[in-house]
C-alpha positions in Angstrom: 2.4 -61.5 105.9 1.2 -58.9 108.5 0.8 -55.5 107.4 3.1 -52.9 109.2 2.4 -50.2 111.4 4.8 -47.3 112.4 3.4 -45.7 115.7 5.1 -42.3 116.2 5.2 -40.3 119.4 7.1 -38.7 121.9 4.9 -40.3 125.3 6.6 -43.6 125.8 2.9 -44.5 127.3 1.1 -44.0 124.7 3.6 -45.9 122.0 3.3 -48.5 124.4 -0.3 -49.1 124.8 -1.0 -48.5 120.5 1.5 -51.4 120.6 0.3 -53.7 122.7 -3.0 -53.2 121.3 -2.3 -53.8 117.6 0.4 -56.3 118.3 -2.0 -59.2 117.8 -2.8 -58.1 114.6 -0.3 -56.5 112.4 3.6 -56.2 113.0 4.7 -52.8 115.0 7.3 -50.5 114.7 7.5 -47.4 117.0 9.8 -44.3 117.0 9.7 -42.0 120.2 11.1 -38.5 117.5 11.2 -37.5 114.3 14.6 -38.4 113.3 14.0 -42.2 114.5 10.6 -42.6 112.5 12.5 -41.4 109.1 15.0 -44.2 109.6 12.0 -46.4 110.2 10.5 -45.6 106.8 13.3 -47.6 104.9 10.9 -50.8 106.6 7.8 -49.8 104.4 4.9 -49.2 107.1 1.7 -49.5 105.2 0.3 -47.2 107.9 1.7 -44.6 110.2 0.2 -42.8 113.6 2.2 -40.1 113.7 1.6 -37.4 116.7 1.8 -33.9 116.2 3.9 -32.4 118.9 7.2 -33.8 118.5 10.5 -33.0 120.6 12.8 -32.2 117.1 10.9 -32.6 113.8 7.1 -31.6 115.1 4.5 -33.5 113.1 3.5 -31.2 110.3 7.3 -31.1 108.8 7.7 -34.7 109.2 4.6 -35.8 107.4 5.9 -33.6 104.7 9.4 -34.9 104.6 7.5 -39.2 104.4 5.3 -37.9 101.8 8.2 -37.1 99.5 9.4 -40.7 100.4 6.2 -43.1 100.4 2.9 -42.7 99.8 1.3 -44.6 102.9 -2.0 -43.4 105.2 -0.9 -41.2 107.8 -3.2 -40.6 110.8 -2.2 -37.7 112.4 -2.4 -38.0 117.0 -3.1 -35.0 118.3 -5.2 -33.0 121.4 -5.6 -30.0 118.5 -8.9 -29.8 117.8 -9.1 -25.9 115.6 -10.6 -26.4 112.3 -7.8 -25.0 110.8 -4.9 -26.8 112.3 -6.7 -30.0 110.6 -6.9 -27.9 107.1 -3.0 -27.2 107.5 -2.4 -31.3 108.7 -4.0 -32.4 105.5 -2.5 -30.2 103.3 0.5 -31.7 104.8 -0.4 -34.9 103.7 -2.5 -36.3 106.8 -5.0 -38.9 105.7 -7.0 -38.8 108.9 -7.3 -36.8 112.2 -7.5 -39.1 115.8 -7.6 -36.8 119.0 -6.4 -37.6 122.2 -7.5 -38.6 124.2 -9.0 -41.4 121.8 -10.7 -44.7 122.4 -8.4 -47.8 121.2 -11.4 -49.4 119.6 -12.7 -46.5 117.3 -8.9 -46.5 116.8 -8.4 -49.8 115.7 -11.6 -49.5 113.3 -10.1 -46.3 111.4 -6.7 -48.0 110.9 -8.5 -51.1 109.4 -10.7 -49.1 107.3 -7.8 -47.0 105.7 -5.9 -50.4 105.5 -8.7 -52.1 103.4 -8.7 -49.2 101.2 -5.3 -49.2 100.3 -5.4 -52.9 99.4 -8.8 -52.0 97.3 -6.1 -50.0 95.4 -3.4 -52.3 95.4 -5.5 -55.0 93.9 -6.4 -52.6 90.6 -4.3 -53.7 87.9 -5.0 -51.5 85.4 -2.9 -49.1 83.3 -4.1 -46.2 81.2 -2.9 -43.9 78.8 -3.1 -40.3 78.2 -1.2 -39.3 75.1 2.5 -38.8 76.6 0.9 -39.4 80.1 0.7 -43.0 81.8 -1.1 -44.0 85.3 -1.0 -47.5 86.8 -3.8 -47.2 89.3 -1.8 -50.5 90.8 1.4 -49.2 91.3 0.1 -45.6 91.9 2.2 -43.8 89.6 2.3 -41.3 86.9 4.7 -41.3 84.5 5.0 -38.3 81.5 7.0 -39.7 78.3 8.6 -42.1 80.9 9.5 -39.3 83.7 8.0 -40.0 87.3 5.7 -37.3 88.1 6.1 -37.4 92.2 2.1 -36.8 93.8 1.5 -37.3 97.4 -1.3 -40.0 97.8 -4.1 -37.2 97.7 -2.8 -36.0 95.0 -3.1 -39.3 93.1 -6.2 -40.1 94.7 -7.8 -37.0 92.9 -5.8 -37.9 89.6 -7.1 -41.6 89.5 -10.5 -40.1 90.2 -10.7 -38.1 87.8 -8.7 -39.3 84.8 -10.9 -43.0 85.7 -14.0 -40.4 84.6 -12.5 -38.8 82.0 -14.8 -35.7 81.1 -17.1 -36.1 84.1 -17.2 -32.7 85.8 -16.7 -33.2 89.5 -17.4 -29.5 92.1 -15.1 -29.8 94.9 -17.6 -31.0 97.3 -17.8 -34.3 95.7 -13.9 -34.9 95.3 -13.4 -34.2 99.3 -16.2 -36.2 100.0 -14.4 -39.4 97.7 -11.0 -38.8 98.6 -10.9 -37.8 101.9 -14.4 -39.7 103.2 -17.3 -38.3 104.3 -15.5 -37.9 107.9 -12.5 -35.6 106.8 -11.8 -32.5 109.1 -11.0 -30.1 106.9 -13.4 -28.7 103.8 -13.4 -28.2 99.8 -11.0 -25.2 99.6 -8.1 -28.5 100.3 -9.4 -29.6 96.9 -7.9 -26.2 95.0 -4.6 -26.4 96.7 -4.4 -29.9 95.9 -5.0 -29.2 92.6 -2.7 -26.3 91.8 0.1 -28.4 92.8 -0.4 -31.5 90.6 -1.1 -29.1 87.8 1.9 -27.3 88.7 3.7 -30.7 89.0 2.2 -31.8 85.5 3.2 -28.9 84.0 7.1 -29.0 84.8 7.1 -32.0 82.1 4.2 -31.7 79.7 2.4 -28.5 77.7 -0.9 -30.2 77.8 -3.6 -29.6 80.4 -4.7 -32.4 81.8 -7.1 -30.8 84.3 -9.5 -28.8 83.3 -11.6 -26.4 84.9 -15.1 -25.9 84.4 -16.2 -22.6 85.9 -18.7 -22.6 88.4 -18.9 -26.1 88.4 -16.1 -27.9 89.3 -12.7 -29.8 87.6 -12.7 -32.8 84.9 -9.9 -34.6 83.2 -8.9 -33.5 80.1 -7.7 -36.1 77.6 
């Protein structure tokens, strides 16, 4: 089965050429507004281009609004090019940052190369155990004496790394350069944010600490 792209912009153009290009290859759905590429979502893209400037939702509030619904890459279309516009996109949620105008083929290499790493994750099968705290690394889910805990995919990519290297101390450096790849646009300050909300996330069902901090150094899991 082909894996599912949702293209999202506003330039009928543009939506058309992404299509035709990754047509061959994976199965295309495109939404020309916000409102449109939310309805879309019920079809489970396993990647979405999303462009920032949007005619009623703009980008930023509707990568917000998918992360509380799936968990997916999003690569974020845009001519902004300000350091911290990209800061604010991935603390959105963004996975990546393409800017217009972009070539197809570099493109076309960055969605396979988030696709392959998703599958990396979907082919982990393993389940661990914290006390009152669960993970399936396969499912990508955390669970807290059976209660969902909702985390937006960075979120759980810093969890999995860190609770799979339990009481390994990792500075922030390293966990932007895993999570996000050694080609992220923003820097290591994304790392705290992230972090305040999963702990502030963890905390709403649990007493324990699960994150620890290790002053001057960096974070480790706590078990």
């Amino acid at each position: 089965m082909k894996q599912r792209l949702l293209i999202v912009d506003d330039e009928p153009g543009i939506v058309d050429m992404m299509a035709s290009y990754f047509s061959s290859q994976y199965e295309v759905l495109t939404a020309y507004c916000g409102n449109e590429a939310l309805q879309k979502l019920a079809r489970q893209p396993d990647l979405i281009l999303l462009d920032i400037n949007m005619p009623d939702i703009d980008g930023l509030t509707l990568c917000q609004k998918i992360r509380e619904l799936i968990t997916c890459p999003i690569l974020f279309l845009t001519a902004r090019v300000e350091s911290a516009d990209k800061i604010i996109g991935f603390q959105a949620g963004a996975d990546d940052y393409i800017i217009k105008p972009f070539d197809l083929d570099e493109l076309g290499a960055r969605v396979a190369a988030h696709l392959r790493r998703e599958q990396r994750h979907r082919n982990k099968a393993t389940i661990r155990f914290f006390g009152e705290l669960t993970i399936d690394y396969s499912a990508r889910t955390v669970t807290v004496a059976g209660e969902p805990v909702a985390l937006s995919k960075r979120e759980f990519d810093i969890v999995e790394l860190l609770s799979l290297n339990a009481g390994q101390v990792f500075d922030r450096e390293r966990i932007y350069e895993t999570v996000w790849g050694l080609d992220g646009e923003g820097n290591s300050d994304t790392v705290m944010e992230h972090i305040r909300k999963i702990r502030a996330k963890l905390a709403a069902c649990t007493l324990h600490s699960y994150i620890d901090t290790v002053w001057g150094c960096g974070y480790r899991w706590n078990v």
